[in-house]
C-alpha positions in Angstrom: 73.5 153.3 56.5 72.4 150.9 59.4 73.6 148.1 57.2 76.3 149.2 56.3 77.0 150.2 60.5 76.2 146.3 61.2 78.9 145.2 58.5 81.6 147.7 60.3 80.6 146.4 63.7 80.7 143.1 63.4 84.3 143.3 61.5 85.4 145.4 64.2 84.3 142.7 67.1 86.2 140.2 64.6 89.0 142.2 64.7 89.5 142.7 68.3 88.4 138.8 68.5 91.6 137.7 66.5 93.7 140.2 67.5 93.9 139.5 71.5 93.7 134.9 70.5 96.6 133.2 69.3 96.5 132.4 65.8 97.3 128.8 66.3 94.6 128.3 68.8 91.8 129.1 66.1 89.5 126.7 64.1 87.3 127.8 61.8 84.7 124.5 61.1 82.6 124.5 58.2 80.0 121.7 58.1 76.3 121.3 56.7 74.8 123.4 60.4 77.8 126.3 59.7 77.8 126.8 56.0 79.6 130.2 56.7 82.0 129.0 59.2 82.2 128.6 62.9 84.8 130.0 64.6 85.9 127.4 67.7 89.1 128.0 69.9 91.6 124.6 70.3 91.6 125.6 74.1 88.0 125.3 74.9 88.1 121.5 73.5 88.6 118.1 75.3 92.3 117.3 74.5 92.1 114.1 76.7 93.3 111.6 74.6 90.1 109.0 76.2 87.2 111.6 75.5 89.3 113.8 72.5 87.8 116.4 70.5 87.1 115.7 66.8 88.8 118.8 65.5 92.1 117.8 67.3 92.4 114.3 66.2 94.6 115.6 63.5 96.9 117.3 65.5 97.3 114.8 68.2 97.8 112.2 65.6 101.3 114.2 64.6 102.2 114.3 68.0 101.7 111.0 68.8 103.9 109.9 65.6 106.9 108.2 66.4 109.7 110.9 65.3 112.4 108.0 63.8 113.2 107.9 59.9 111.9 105.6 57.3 115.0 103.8 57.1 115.1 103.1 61.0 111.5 102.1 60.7 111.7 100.4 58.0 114.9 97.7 59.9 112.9 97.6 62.7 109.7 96.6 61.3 110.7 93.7 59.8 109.8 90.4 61.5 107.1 88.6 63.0 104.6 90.1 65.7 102.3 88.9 68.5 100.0 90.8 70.2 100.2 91.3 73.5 97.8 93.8 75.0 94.7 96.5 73.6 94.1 99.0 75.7 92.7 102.7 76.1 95.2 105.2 76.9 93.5 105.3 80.4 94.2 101.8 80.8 91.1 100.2 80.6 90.1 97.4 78.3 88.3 97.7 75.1 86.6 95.2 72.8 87.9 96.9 69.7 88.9 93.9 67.3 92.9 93.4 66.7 94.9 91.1 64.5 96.4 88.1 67.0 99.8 88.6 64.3 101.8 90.6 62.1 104.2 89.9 59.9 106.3 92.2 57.7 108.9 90.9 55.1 112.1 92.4 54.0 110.7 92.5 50.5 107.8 94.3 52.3 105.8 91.2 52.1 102.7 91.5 54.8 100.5 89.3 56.5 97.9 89.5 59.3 96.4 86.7 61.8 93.1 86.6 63.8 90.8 83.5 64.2 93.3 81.3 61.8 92.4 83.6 59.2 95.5 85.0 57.1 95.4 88.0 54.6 98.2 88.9 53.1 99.3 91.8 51.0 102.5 94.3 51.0 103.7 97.1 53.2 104.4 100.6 52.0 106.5 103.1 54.3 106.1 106.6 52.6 108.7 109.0 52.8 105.9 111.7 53.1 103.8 110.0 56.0 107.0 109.2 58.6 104.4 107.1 61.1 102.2 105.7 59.1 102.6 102.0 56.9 100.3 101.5 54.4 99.3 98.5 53.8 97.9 97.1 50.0 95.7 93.7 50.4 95.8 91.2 47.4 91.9 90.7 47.9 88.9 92.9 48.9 88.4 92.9 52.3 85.3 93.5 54.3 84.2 94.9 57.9 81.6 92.5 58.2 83.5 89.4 59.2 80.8 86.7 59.4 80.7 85.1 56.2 77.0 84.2 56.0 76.3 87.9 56.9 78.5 88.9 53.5 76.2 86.3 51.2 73.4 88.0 52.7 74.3 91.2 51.7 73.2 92.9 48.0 76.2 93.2 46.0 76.6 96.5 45.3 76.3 97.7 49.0 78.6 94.9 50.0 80.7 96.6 47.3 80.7 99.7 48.3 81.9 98.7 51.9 84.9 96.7 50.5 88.2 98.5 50.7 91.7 96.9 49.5 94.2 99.4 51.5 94.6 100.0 55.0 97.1 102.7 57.2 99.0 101.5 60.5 99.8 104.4 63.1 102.9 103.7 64.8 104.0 105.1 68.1 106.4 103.2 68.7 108.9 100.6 68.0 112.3 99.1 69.2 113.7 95.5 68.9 111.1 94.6 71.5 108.0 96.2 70.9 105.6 97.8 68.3 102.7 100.1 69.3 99.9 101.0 67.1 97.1 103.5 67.8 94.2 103.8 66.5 91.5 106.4 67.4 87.6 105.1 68.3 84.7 107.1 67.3 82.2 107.6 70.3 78.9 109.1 69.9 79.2 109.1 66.2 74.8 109.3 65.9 75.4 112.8 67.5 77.6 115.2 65.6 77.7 117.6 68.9 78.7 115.1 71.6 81.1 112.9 69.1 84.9 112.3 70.7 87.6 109.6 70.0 89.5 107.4 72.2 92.8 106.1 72.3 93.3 102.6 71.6 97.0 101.5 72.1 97.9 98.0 70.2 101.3 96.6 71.2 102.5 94.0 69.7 105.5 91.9 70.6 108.0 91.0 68.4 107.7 87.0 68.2 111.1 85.7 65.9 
């Protein structure tokens, strides 16, 4: 009977919990520490786009999409671009590693630029993911950038690093410019004091 009390209670505390929060501002987290589930409210997080919560990430990334159609992005991609400044959304400078050049063909040929390296590949703009470009590499490409460090390195973990695909947020882009975000992990050691930054890439167009 007092089991059975406990059971009623606590669905009753649920209850009233849901019933007075907007639906939309409820998480429920399950990770290794809250098998069951963890019920966190979007309002009670950090939505500061320099010190962001980890559970809105998703959300903000929608917002921050730009809103024009594939076929608008797609005319206005195409072309050859220079970067021009990397900054956090508050303005302050990061040292987060950027490619010095794009280019995008109108056969959705791609190429990227840093250190008079070039990797080249193709660009993909799915109908499905308006914002995002995906970019397919024609070779394996690595983290580590230092060669000797990549000799040094057992082959099946260096493997496992590789990756051949690679996604570019846009925010925005007109004749003139081309914004890309990209959200840094801070903290990541410490699963309860993790957050992202905003790092905004803009890129000039250079042809």
């Amino acid at each position: 009977m007092k089991q059975k009390f406990i059971v009623l209670l606590t669905f009753f505390n649920v209850f009233v919990f849901f019933g007075q929060t907007d639906p939309e501002d409820i998480i429920v987290v399950y990770d290794s520490l809250n098998p069951n589930g963890k019920v966190i409210l979007k309002s009670n997080l950090s939505s500061n786009l320099d010190s962001l919560s980890p559970h809105l990430v998703d959300d903000m990334r929608k917002e921050l999409f730009i809103k024009k159609d594939s076929a608008t992005i797609s005319k206005l991609l195409v072309g050859k671009w220079k970067i021009k400044s990397v900054k956090r959304i508050n303005g302050d400078s990061t040292n987060l590693i950027v490619q010095d050049s794009l280019v995008f063909g109108a056969d959705h040929y791609y190429s990227q630029s840093s250190d008079g390296k070039t990797v080249e590949g193709k660009w993909i703009l799915k109908t499905n993911m308006i914002g995002n470009v995906t970019i397919q590499y024609n070779e394996k490409q690595y983290p580590v950038l230092d060669e000797n460090i990549i000799k040094a390195l057992p082959k099946d973990y260096l493997e496992s690093l590789s990756y051949d695909s690679n996604i570019l947020s846009i925010t925005e882009l007109n004749e003139e410019y081309l914004i890309l975000t990209t959200f840094l992990l801070e903290n990541a050691h410490d699963f309860d004091t993790m957050f992202y930054r905003l790092v905004l890439k803009t890129y000039a167009r250079a042809d």
